[in-house]
N, CA, C and O atoms as a GROMACS GRO file, in nm:
protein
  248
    1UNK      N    1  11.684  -7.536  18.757
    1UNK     CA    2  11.712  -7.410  18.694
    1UNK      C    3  11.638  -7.398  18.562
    1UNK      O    4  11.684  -7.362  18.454
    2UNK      N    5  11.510  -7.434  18.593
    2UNK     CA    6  11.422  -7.405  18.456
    2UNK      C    7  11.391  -7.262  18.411
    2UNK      O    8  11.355  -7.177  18.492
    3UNK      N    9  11.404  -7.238  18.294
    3UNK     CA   10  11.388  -7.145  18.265
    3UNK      C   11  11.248  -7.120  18.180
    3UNK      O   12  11.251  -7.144  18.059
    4UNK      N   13  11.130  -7.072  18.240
    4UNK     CA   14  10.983  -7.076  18.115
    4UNK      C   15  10.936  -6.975  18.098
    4UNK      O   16  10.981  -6.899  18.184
    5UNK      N   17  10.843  -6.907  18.013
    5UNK     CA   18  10.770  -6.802  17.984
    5UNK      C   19  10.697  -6.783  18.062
    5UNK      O   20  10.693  -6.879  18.139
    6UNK      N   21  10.586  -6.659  18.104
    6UNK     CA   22  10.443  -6.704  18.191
    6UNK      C   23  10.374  -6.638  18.067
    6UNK      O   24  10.435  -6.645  17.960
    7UNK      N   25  10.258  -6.578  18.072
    7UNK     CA   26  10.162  -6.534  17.972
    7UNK      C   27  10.219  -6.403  17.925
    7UNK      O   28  10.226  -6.366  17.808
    8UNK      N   29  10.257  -6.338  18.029
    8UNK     CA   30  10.363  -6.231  17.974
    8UNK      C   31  10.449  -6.208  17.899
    8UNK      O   32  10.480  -6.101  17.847
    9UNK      N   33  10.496  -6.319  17.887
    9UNK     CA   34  10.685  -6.333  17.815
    9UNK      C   35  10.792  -6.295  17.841
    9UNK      O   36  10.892  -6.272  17.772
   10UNK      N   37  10.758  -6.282  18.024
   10UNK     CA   38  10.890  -6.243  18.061
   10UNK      C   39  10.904  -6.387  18.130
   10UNK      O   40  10.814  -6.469  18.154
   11UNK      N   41  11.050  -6.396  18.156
   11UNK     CA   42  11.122  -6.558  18.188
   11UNK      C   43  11.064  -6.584  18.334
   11UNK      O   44  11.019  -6.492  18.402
   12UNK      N   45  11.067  -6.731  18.382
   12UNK     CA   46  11.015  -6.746  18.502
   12UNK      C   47  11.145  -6.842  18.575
   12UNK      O   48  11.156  -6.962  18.550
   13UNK      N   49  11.247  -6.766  18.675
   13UNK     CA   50  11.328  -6.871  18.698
   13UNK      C   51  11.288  -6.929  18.805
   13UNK      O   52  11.181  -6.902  18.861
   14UNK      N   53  11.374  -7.018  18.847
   14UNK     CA   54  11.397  -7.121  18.907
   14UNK      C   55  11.494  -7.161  19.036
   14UNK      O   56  11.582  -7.245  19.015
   15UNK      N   57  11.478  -7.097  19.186
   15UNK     CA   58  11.564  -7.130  19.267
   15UNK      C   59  11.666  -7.229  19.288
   15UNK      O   60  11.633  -7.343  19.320
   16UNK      N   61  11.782  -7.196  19.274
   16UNK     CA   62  11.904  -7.328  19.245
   16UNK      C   63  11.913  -7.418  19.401
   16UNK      O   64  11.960  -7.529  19.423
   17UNK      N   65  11.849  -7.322  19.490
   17UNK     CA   66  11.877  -7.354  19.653
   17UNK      C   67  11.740  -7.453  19.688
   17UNK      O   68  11.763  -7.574  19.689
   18UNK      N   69  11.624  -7.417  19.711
   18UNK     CA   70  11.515  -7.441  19.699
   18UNK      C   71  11.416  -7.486  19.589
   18UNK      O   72  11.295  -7.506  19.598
   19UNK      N   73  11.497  -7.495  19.483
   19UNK     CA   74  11.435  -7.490  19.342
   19UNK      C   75  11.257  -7.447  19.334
   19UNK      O   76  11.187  -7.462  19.234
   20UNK      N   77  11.224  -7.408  19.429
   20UNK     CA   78  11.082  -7.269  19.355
   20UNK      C   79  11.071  -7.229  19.280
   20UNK      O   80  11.162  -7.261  19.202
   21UNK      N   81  10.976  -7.136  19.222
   21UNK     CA   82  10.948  -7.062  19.152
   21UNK      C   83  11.007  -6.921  19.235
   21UNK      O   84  10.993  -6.887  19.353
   22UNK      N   85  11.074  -6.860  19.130
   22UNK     CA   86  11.119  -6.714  19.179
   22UNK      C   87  11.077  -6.618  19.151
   22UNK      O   88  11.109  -6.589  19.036
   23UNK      N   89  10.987  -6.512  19.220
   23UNK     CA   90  10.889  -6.417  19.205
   23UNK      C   91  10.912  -6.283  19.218
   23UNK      O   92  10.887  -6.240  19.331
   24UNK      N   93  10.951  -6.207  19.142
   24UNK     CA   94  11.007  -6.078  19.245
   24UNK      C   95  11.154  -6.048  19.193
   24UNK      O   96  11.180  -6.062  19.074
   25UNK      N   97  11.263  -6.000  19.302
   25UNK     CA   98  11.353  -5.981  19.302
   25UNK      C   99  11.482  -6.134  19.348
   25UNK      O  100  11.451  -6.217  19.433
   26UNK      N  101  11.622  -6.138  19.268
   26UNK     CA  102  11.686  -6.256  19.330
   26UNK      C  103  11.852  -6.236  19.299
   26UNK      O  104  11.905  -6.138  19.247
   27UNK      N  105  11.900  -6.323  19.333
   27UNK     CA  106  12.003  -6.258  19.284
   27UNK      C  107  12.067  -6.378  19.199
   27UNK      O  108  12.058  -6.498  19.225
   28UNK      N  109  12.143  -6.311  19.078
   28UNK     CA  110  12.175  -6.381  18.997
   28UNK      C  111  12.326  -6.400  18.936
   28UNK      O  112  12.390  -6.307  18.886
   29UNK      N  113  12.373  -6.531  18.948
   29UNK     CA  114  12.533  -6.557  18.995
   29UNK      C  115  12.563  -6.598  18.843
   29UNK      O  116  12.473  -6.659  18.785
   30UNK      N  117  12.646  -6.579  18.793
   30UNK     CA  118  12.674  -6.641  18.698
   30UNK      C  119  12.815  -6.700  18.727
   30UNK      O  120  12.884  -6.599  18.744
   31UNK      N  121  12.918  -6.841  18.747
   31UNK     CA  122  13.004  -6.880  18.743
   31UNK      C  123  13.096  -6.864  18.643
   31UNK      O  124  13.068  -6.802  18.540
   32UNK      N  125  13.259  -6.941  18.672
   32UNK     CA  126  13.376  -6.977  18.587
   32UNK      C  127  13.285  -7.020  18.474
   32UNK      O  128  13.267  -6.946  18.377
   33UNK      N  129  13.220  -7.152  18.486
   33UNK     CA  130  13.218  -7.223  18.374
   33UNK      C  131  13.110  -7.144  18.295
   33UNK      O  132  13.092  -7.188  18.182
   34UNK      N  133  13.009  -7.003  18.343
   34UNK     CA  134  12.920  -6.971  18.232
   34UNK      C  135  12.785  -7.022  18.262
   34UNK      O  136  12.686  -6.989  18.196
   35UNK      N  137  12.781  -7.114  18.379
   35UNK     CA  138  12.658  -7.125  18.456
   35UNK      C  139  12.594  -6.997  18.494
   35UNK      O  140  12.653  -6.893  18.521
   36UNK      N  141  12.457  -7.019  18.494
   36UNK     CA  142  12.363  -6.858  18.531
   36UNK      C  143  12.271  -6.943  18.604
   36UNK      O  144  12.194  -7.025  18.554
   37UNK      N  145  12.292  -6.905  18.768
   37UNK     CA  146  12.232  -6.937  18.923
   37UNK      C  147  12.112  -6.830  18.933
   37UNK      O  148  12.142  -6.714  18.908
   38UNK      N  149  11.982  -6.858  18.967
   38UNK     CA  150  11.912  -6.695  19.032
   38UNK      C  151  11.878  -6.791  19.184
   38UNK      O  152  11.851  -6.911  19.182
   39UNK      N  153  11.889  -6.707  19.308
   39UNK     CA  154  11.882  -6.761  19.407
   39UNK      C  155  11.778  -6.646  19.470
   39UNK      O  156  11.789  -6.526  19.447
   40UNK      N  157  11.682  -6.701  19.547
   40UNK     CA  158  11.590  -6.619  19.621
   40UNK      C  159  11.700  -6.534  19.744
   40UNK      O  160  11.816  -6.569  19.763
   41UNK      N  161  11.643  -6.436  19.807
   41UNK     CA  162  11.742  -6.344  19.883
   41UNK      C  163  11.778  -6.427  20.009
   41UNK      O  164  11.890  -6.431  20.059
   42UNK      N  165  11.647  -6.506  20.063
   42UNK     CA  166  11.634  -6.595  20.175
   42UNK      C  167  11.710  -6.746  20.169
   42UNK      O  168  11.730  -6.822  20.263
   43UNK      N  169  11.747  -6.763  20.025
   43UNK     CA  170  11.845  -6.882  19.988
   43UNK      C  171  11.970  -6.855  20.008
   43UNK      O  172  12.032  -6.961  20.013
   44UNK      N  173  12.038  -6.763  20.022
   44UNK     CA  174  12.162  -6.717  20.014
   44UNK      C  175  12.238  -6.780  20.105
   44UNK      O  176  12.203  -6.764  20.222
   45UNK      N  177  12.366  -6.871  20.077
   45UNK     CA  178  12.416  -6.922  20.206
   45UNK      C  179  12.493  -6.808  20.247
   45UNK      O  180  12.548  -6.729  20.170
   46UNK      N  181  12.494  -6.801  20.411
   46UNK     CA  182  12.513  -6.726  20.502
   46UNK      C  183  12.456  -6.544  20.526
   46UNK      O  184  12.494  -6.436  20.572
   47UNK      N  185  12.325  -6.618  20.450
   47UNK     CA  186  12.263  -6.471  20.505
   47UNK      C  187  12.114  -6.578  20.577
   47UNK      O  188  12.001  -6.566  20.533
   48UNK      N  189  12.145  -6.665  20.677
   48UNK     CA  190  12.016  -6.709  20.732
   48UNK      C  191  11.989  -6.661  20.834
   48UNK      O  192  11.918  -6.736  20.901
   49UNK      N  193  12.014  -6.560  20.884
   49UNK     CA  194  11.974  -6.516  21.033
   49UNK      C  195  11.925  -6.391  20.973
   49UNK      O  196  11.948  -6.349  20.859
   50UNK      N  197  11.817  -6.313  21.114
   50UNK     CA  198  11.710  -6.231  21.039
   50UNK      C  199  11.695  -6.121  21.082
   50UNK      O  200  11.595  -6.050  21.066
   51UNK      N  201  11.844  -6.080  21.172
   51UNK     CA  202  11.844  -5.925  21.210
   51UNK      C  203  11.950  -5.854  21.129
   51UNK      O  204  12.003  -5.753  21.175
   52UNK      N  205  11.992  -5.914  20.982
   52UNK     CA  206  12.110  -5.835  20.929
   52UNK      C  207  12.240  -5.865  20.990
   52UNK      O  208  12.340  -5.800  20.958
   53UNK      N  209  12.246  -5.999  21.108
   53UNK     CA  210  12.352  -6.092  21.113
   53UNK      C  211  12.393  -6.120  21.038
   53UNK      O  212  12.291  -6.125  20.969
   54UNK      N  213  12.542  -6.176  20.912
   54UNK     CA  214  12.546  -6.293  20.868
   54UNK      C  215  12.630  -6.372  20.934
   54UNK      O  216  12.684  -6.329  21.036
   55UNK      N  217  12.658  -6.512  20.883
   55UNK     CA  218  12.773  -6.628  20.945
   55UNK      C  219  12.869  -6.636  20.944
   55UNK      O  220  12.935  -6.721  21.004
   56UNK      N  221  12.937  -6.483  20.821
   56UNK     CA  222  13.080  -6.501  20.782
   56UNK      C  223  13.134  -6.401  20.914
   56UNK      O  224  13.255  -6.401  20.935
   57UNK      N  225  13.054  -6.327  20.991
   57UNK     CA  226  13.127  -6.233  21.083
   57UNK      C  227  13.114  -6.329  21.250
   57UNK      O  228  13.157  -6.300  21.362
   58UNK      N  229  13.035  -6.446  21.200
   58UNK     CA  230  13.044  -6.541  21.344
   58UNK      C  231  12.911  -6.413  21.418
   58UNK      O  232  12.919  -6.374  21.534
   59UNK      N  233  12.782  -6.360  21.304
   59UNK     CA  234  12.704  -6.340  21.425
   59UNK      C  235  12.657  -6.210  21.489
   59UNK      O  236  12.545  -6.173  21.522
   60UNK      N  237  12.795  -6.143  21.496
   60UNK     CA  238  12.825  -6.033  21.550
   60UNK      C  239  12.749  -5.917  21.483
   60UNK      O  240  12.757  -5.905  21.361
   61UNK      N  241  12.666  -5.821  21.565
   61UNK     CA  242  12.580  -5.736  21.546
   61UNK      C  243  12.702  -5.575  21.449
   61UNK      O  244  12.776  -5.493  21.504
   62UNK      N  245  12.676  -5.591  21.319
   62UNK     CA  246  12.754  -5.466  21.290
   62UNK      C  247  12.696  -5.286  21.285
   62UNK      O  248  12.776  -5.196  21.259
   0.00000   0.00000   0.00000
């Protein structure tokens, strides 16, 4: 969860799932304890299937 500048000076995070470089758009969790997560969209647990399935509905086409 590094957090660095690029030449720009805007922040460059750090995938908590994959730990990458995160480019673009992500989503960003902040916890209880005040932790700040950015996770790529494709990191997300239970969004791994790729027709707009997820795992919490067991699958099922909504």
């Amino acid at each position: 969860m590094d957090k660095k500048n690029n030449e720009k000076g805007t922040a460059i995070h750090t995938c908590y799932v994959c730990e990458k470089p995160i480019e673009g758009d992500c989503v960003y969790i902040r916890t209880r304890r005040r932790t700040e997560l950015y996770i790529h969209f494709g990191c997300m647990p239970g969004r791994n299937l790729n027709d707009g399935r997820t795992m919490q509905d067991g699958g099922k086409q909504s």
